[in-house]
SETORTOR-185463 format. One record per residue (C-alpha): residue number from 1; residue in three letters; x, y negated, z negated. Coordinates in nm, 2 decimals, decimal comma. Layout:
i|aa|x|y|z
NUM|ALA|X|Y|Z
...
END
This chain:
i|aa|x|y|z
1|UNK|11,78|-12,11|-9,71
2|UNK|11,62|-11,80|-9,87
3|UNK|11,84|-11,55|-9,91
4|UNK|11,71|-11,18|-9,81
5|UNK|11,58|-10,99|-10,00
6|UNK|11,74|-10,77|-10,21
7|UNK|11,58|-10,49|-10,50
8|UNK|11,66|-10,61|-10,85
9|UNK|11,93|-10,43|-11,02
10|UNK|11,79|-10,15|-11,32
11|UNK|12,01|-10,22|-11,66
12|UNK|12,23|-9,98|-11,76
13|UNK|12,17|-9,90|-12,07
14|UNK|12,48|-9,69|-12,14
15|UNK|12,63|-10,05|-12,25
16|UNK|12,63|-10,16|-12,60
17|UNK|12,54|-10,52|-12,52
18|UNK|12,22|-10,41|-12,32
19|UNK|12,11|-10,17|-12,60
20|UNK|12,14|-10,48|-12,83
21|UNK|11,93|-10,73|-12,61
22|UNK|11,68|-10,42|-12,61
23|UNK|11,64|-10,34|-12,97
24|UNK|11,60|-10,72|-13,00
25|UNK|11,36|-10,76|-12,76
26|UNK|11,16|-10,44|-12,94
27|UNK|11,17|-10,65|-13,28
28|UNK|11,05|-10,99|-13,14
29|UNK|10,75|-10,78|-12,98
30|UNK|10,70|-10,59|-13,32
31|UNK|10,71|-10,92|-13,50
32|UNK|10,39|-11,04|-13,27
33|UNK|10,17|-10,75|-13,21
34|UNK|9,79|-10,76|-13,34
35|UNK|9,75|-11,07|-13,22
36|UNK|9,46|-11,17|-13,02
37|UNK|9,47|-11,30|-12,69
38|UNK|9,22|-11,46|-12,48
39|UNK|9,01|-11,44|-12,15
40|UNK|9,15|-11,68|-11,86
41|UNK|8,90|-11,85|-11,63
42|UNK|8,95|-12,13|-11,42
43|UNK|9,27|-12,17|-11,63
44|UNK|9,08|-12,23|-12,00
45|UNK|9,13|-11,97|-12,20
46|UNK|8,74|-11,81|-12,34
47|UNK|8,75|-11,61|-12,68
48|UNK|8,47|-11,40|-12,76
49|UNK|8,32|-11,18|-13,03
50|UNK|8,41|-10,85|-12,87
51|UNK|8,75|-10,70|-12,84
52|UNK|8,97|-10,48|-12,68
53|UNK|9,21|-10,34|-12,93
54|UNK|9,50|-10,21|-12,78
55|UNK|9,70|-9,93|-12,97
56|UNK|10,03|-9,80|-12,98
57|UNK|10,06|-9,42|-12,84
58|UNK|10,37|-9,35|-12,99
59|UNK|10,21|-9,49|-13,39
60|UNK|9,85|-9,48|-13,28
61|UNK|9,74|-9,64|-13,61
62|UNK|9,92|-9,96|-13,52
63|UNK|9,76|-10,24|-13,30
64|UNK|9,92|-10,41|-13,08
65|UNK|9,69|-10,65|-12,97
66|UNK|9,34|-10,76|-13,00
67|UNK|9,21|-10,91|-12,64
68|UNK|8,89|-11,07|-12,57
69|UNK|8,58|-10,86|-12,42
70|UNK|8,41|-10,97|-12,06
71|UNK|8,03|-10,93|-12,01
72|UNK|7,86|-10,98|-11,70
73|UNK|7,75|-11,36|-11,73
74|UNK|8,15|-11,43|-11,79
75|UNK|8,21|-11,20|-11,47
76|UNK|8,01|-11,39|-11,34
77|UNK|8,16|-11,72|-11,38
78|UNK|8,49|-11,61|-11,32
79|UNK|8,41|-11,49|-10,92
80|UNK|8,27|-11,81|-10,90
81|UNK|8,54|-12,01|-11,01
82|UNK|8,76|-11,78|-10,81
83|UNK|8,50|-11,87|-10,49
84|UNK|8,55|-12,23|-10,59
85|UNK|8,89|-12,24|-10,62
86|UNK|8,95|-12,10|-10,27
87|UNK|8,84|-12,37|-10,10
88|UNK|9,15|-12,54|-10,20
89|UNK|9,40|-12,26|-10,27
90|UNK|9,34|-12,13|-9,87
91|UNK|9,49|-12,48|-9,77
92|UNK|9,81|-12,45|-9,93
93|UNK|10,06|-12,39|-9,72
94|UNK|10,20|-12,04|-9,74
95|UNK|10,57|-12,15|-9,81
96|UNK|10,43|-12,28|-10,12
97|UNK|10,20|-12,00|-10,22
98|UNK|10,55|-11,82|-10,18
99|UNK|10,72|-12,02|-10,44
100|UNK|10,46|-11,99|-10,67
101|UNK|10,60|-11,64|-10,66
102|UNK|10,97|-11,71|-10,64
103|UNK|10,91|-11,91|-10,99
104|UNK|10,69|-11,63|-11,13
105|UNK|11,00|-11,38|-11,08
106|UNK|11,27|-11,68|-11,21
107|UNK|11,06|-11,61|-11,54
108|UNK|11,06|-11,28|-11,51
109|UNK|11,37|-11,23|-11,50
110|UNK|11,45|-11,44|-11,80
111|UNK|11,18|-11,25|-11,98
112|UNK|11,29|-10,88|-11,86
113|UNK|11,38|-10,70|-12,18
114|UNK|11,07|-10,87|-12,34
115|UNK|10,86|-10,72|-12,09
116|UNK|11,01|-10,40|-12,08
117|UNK|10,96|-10,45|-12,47
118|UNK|10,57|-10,46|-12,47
119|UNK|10,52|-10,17|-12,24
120|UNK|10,75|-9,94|-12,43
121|UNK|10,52|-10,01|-12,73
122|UNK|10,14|-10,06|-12,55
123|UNK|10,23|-9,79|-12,28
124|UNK|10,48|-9,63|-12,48
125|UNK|10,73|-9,59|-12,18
126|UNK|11,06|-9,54|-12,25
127|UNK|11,32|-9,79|-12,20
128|UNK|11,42|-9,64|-11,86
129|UNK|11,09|-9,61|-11,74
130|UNK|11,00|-9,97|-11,87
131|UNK|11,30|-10,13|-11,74
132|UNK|11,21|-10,01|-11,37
133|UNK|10,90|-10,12|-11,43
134|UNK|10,98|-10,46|-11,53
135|UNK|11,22|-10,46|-11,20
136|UNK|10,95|-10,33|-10,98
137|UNK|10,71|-10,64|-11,05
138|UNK|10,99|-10,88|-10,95
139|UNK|11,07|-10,71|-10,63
140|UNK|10,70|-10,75|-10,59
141|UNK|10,72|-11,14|-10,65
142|UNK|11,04|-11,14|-10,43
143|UNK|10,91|-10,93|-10,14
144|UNK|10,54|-11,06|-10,10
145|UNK|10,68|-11,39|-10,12
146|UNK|10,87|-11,33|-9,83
147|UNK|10,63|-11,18|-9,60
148|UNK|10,44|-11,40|-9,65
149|UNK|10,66|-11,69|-9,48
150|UNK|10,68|-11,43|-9,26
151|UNK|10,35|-11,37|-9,12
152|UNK|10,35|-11,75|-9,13
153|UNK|10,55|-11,79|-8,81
154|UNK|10,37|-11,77|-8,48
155|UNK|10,33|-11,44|-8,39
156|UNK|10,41|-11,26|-8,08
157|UNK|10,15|-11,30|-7,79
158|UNK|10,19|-11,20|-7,45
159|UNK|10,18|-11,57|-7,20
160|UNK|9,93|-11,64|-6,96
161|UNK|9,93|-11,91|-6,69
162|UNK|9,75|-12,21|-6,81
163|UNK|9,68|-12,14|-7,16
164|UNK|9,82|-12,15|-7,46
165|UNK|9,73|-11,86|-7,66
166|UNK|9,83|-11,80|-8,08
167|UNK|9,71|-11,59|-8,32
168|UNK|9,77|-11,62|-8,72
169|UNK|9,64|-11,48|-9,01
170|UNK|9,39|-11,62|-9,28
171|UNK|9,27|-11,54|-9,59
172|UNK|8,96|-11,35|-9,64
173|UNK|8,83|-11,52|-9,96
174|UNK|8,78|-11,37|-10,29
175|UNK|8,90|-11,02|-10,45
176|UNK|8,85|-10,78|-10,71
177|UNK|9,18|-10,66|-10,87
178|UNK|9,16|-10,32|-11,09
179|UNK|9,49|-10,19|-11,20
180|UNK|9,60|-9,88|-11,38
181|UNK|9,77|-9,84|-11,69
182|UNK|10,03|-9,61|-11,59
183|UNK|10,27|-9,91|-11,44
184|UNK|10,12|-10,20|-11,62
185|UNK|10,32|-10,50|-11,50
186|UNK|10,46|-10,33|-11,17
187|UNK|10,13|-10,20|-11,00
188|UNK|9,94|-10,50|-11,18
189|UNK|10,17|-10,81|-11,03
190|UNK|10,20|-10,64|-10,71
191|UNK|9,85|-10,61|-10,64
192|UNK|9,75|-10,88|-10,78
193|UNK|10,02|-11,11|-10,61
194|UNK|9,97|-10,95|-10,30
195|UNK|9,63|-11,09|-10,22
196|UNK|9,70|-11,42|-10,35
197|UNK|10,02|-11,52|-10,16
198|UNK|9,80|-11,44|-9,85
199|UNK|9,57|-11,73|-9,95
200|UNK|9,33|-11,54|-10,18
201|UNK|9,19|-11,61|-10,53
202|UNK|9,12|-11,36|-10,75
203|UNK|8,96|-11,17|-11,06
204|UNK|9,19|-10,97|-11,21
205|UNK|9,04|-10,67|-11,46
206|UNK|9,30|-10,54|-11,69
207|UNK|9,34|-10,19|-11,75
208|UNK|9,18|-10,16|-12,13
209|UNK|9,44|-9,95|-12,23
210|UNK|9,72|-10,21|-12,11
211|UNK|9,54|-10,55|-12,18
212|UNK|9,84|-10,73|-12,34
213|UNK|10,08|-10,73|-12,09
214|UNK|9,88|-10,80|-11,88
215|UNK|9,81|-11,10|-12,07
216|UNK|10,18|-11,17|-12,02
217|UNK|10,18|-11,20|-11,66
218|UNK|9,92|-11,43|-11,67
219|UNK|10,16|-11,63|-11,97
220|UNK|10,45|-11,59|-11,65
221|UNK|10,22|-11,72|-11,38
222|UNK|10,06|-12,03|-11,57
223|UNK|10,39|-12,14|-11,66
224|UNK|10,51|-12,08|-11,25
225|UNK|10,23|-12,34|-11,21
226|UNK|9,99|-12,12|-11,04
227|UNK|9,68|-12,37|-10,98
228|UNK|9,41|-12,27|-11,26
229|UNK|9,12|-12,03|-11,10
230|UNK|9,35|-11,86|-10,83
231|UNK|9,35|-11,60|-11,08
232|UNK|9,11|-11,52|-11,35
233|UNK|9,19|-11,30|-11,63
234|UNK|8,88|-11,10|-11,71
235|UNK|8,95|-10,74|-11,95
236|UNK|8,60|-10,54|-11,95
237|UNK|8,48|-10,23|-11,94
238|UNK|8,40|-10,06|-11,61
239|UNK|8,05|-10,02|-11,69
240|UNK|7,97|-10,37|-11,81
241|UNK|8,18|-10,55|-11,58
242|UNK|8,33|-10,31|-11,33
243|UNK|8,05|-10,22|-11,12
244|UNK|7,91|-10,59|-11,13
245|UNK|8,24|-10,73|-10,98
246|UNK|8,28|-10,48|-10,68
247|UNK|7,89|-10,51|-10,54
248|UNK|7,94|-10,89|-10,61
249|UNK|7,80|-11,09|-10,24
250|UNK|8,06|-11,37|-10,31
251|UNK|8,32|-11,07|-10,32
252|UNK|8,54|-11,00|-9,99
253|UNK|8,81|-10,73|-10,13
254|UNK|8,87|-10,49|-10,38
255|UNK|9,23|-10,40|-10,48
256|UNK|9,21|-10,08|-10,69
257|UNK|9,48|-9,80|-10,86
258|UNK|9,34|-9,54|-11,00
259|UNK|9,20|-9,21|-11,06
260|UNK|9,01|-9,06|-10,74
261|UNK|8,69|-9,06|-10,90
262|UNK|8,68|-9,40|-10,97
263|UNK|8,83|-9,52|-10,63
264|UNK|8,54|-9,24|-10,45
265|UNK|8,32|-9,48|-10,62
266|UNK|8,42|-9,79|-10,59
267|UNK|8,46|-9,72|-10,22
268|UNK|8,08|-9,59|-10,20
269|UNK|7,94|-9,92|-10,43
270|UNK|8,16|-10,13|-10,20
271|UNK|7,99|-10,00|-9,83
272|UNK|7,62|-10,14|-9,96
273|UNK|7,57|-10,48|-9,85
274|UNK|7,44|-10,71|-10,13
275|UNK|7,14|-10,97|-10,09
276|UNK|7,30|-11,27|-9,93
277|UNK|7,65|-11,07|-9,88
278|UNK|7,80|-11,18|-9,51
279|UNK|8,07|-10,96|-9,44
280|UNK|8,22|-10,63|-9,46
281|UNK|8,43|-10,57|-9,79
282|UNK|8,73|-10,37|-9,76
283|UNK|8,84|-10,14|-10,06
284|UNK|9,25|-10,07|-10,03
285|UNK|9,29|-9,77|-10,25
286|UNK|9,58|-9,53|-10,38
287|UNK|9,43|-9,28|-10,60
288|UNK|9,64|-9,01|-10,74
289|UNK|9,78|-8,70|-10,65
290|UNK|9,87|-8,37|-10,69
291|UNK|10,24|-8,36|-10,53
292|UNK|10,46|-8,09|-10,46
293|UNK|10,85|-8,03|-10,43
294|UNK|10,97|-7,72|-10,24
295|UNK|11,30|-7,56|-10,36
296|UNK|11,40|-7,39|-10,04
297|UNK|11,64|-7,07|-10,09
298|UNK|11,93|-7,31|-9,93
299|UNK|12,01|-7,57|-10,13
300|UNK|12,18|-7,69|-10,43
301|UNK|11,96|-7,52|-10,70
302|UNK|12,15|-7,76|-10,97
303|UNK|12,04|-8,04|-10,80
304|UNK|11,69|-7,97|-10,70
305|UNK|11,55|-7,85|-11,09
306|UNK|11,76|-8,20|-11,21
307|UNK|11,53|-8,38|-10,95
308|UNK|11,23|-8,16|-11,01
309|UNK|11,28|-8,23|-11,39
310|UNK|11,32|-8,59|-11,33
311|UNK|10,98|-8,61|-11,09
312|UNK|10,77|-8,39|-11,29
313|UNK|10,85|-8,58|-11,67
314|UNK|10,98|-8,94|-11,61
315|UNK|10,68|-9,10|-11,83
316|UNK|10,52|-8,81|-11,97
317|UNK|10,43|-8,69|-11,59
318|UNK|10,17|-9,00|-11,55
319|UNK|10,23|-9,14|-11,26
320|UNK|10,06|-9,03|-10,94
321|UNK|10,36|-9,01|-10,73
322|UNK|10,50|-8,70|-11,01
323|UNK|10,57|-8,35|-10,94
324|UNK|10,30|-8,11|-11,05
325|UNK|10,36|-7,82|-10,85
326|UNK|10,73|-7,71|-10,79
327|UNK|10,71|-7,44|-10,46
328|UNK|10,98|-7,22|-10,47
329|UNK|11,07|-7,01|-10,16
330|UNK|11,20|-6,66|-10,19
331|UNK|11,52|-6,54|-10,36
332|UNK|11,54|-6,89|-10,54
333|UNK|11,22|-6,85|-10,74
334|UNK|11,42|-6,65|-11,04
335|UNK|11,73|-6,87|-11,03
336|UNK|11,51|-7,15|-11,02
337|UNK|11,34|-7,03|-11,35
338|UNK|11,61|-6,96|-11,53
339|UNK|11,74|-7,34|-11,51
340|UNK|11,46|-7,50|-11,52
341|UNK|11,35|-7,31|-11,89
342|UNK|11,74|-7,39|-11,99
343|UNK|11,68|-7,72|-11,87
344|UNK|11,35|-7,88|-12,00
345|UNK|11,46|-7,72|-12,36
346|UNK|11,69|-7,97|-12,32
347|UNK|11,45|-8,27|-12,31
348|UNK|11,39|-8,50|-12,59
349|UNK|11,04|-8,57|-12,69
350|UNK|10,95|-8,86|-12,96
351|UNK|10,84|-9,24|-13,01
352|UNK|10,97|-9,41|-12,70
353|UNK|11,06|-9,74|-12,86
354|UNK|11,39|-9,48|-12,99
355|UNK|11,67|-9,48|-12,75
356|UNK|11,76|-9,19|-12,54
357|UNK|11,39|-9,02|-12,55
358|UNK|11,29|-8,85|-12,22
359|UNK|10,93|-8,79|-12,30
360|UNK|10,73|-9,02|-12,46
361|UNK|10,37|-9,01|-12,57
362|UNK|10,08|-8,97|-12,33
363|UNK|9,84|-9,30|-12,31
364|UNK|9,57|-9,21|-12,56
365|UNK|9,38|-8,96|-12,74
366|UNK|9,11|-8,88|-12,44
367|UNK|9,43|-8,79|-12,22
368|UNK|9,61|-8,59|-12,50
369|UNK|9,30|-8,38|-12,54
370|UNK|9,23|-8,33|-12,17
371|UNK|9,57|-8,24|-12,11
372|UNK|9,59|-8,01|-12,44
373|UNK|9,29|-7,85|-12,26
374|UNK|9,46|-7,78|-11,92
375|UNK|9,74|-7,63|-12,08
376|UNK|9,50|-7,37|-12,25
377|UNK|9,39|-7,34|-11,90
378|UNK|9,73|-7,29|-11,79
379|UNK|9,77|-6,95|-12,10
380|UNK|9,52|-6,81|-11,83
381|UNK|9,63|-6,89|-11,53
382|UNK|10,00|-6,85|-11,57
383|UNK|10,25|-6,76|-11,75
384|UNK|10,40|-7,01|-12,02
385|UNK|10,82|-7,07|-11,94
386|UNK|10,85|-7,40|-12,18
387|UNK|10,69|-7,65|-12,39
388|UNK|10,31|-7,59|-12,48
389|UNK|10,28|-7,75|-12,77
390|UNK|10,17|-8,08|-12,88
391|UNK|10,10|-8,36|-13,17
392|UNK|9,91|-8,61|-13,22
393|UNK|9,94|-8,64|-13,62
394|UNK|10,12|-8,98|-13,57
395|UNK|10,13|-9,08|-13,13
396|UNK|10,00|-8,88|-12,90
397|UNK|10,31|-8,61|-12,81
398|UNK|10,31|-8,36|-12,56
399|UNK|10,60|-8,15|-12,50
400|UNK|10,72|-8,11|-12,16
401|UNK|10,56|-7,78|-12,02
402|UNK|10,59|-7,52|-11,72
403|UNK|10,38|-7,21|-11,64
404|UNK|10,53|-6,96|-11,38
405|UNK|10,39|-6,73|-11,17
406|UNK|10,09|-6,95|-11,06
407|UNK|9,82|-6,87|-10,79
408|UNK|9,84|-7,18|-10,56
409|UNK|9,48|-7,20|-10,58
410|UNK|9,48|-7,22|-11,00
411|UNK|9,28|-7,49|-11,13
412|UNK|9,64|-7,60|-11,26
413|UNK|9,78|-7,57|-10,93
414|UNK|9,50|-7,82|-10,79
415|UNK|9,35|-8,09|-11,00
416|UNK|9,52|-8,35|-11,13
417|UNK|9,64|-8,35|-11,48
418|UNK|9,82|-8,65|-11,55
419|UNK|10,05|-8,53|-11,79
420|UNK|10,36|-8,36|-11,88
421|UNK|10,24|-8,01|-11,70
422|UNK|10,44|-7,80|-11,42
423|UNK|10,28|-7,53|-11,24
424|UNK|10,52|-7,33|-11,03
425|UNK|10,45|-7,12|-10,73
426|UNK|10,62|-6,83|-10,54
427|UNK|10,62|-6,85|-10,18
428|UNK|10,75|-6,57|-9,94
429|UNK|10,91|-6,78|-9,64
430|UNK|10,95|-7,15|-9,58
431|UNK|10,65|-7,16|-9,40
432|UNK|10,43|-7,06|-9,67
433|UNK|10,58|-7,31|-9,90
434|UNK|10,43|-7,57|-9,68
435|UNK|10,11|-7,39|-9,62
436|UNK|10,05|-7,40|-10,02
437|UNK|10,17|-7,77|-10,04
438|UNK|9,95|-7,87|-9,79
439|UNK|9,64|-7,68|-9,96
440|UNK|9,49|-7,94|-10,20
441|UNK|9,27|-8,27|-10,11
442|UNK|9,57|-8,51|-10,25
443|UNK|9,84|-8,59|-10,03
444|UNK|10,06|-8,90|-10,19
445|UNK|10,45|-8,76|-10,24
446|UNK|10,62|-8,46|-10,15
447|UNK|10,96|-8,35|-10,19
448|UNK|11,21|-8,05|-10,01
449|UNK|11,56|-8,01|-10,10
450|UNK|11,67|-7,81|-9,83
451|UNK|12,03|-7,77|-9,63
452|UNK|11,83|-7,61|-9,34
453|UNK|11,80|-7,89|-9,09
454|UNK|11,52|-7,67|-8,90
455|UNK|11,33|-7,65|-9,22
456|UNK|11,34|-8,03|-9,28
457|UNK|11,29|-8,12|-8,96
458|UNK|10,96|-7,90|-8,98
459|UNK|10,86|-8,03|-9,32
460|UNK|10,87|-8,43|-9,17
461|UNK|10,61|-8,29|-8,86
462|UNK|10,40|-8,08|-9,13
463|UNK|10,43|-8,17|-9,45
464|UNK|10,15|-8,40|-9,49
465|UNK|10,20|-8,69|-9,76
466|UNK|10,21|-9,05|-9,73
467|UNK|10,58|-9,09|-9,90
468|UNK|10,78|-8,76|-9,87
469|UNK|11,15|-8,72|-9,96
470|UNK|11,41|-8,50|-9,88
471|UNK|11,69|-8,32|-10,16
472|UNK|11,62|-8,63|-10,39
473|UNK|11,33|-8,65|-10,65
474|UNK|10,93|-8,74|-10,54
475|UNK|10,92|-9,11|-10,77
476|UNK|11,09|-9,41|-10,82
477|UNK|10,94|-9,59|-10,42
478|UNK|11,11|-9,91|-10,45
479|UNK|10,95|-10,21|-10,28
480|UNK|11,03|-10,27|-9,89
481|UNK|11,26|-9,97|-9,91
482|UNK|11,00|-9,67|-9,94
483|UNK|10,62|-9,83|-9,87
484|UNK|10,37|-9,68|-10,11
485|UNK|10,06|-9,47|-10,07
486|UNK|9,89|-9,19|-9,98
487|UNK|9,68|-8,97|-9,73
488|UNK|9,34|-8,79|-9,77
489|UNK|9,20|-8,83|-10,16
490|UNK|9,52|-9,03|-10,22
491|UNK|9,39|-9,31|-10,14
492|UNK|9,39|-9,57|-9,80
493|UNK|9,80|-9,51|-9,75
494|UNK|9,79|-9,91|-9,82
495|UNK|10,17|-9,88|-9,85
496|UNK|10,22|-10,12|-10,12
497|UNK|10,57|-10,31|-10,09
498|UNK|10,58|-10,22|-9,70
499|UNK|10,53|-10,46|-9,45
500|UNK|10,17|-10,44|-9,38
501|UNK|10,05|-10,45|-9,68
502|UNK|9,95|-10,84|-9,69
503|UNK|9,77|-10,76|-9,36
504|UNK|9,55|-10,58|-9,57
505|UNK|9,37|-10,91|-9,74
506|UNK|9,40|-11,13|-9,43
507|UNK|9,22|-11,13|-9,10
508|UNK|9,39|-11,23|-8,75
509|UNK|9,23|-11,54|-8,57
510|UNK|9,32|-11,55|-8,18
511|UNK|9,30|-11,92|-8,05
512|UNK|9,31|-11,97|-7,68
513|UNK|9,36|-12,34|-7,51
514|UNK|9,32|-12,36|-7,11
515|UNK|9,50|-12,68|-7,03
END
């Protein structure tokens, strides 16, 4: 009997004997890195002159792997080895697509510190933030796995006199998978897992800054005995491969995280119908943010900067759900400043392969340098309470920075950095605070710490984001307890790890009998 399921437990690295499985994790990786890794279609694995070489942000002099390089005749091949391959994979029965996936997180688990071990050097999360990461990919495996048994079972109909009526759910063919670097092995084996438990094959594009362990998940779901072609490894560009995949005919789906840009146009290349195309692709989406916590003047200030801190810097503030405004309403605004200065002094910024770092590097040097360049932007728009400063001699460091006394309508107060960067707004009543939070074309996460029931109680009728919390920080969704994603630019509130989500690469069939 399959037990329910339950989210997998984060380590604690406060102990000495987890510390000591990490740091030997850390040294197996280091003892591999610049290796090269190949492309896997139909299960063969395809070397090829070009290469992706993936870099470590914290020592961005040192490779850590070199992995084959797509073009569009390999893209090719690989969507049709993914079409070909459905024809079989659709038949399997979904218990057993499901323990394809109960394996896969077996292995995982076995593997965890490994895992963890690669990202803190290719992504350069720290161990924290790679550890949860790790855990979010097997509650992925463990959830999907279940629902889909679920949807399995008849579903609810209302009875009619003389008929037997049913209705179940089938796959929809084949689907384009684009993750983002940002949560490597989470956001990557959840969408990719998704689809595929449903009864779909797949073609699963790497992000290029994150290639290698991504390469590991495949290592994971070989050895799970996946059937070869359900999923085909394919790392490209987006401009030699990406584009050619999503206006493929033989292409139902795409499953994309990512900036808004991109997702804006992916969704417009998907809408065209290609020569020979027969049905209506559907694009599931989450794309960013630009989320806001209010401090209202009633609550426990200690608590709320902690959580904002927390939100705002927990990987180098890359992650779409972050904190990149902080609203502050009233009498709180200068309390509110005071700690939050005293407290992000406090934060420790350096290689994150080094325990007890808070801020790591950000991904790469086009990211340093754009967010560099919003902080200028931020000299002029506000005034500078911490941090500021950054380094990219050796990784790619940015230290943990707020600007007060921002115009809600700043450029820093609206578009999306991606990094380490707090912009902090005064608003005059509780009202207001919403009003400004509400004011931007994202709408993923939002956060109020609040005692004032009437407040909260307004902010879950108003507030308008697809995962909102109350007096606890805006990150850190965990799978089947918070569903993921967003409204308006955010993306197509998919709600990844919710229990609709598989709905989302299947279509209903109604069958009526009239005996």
């Amino acid at each position: 009997m399959l037990i329910p399921f339950a989210n997998e437990p984060l380590t604690d690295f406060t102990r000495e004997e987890n510390r000591k499985k990490m740091k030997e994790a850390l040294q197996k990786v280091k003892s591999r890195l610049g290796r090269e890794y190949p492309l896997i279609i139909g299960g063969k694995q395809i070397y090829t002159e070009e290469k992706i070489v993936s870099y470590n942000p914290s020592c961005h002099s040192e490779a850590v792997g070199r992995v084959s390089r797509a073009d569009r005749a390999l893209a090719q091949r690989a969507v049709e080895t993914a079409a070909e391959a459905f024809l079989s994979w659709r038949q399997v029965p979904p218990e057993a697509r499901a323990r394809y996936l109960f394996k896969a997180a077996a292995i995982m688990r076995k593997r965890k510190h490994e895992l963890s071990a690669w990202m803190v050097l290719e992504a350069g999360k720290n161990w924290a933030e790679a550890d949860a990461d790790t855990a979010e990919a097997i509650d992925f495996l463990e959830f999907y796995g279940r629902e889909m048994i679920r949807l399995a079972q008849p579903q609810p109909v209302t009875p009619y006199p003389g008929e037997e009526n049913t209705l179940e759910y089938l796959p929809l063919g084949v689907g384009v998978i684009i993750p983002p670097w940002n949560f490597p092995l989470a956001i990557l084996t959840g969408t990719t897992v998704g689809p595929v438990v449903a009864g779909n094959t797949v073609v699963l594009k790497p992000a290029s800054n994150t290639p290698v362990i991504a390469y590991m998940f495949m290592e994971i779901m070989q050895e799970a005995g996946l059937p070869p072609g359900v999923i085909n490894f394919l790392p490209g560009s987006g401009g030699e491969i990406g584009d050619f995949l999503v206006g493929h005919p033989l292409v139902h789906f795409i499953n994309f995280t990512g900036s808004r840009d991109v997702g804006l146009h992916i969704n417009s290349l998907a809408a065209r119908i290609a020569p020979g195309q027969k049905w209506i692709k559907r694009v599931a989406a989450e794309m960013g943010g630009k989320d806001a916590i209010i401090i209202d003047e009633d609550c426990d200030l200690d608590e709320a900067v902690a959580g904002v801190i927390t939100s705002a810097y927990g990987f180098s503030g890359q992650k779409c759900s972050a904190c990149s405004r902080l609203i502050v309403v009233g009498d709180a605004y200068r309390p509110v400043l005071d700690k939050l200065a005293e407290r992000v002094a406090q934060l420790k910024t350096g290689p994150a392969e080094e325990y007890g770092i808070d801020v790591g590097p950000v991904i790469d040097g086009a990211s340093y340098n754009k967010i560099m360049g919003y902080i200028q932007i931020g000299r002029e728009e506000g005034r500078l309470l911490a941090g500021g400063q950054g380094d990219n001699s050796r990784g790619y460091f940015i230290w943990p920075t707020v600007f007060a006394d921002v115009a809600p309508r700043a450029r820093i107060a609206q578009e999306e950095i991606f990094g380490p960067v707090l912009a902090v707004i005064q608003a005059k009543t509780f009202d207001e605070a919403i009003a400004i939070a509400n004011d931007t074309e994202y709408g993923l996460t939002g956060g109020v710490y609040s005692r004032n029931r009437a407040h909260l109680e307004k902010a879950r009728q108003e507030f308008h984001a697809g995962n909102l919390y109350f007096n606890r920080k805006c990150t850190g969704a965990l799978v089947g307890v918070q569903p993921f994603g967003g409204f308006k630019m955010s993306g197509t509130n998919s709600k990844a790890g919710g229990r609709d989500y598989l709905k989302l690469f299947m279509q209903a069939k109604s069958i009526s009998e009239r005996f």
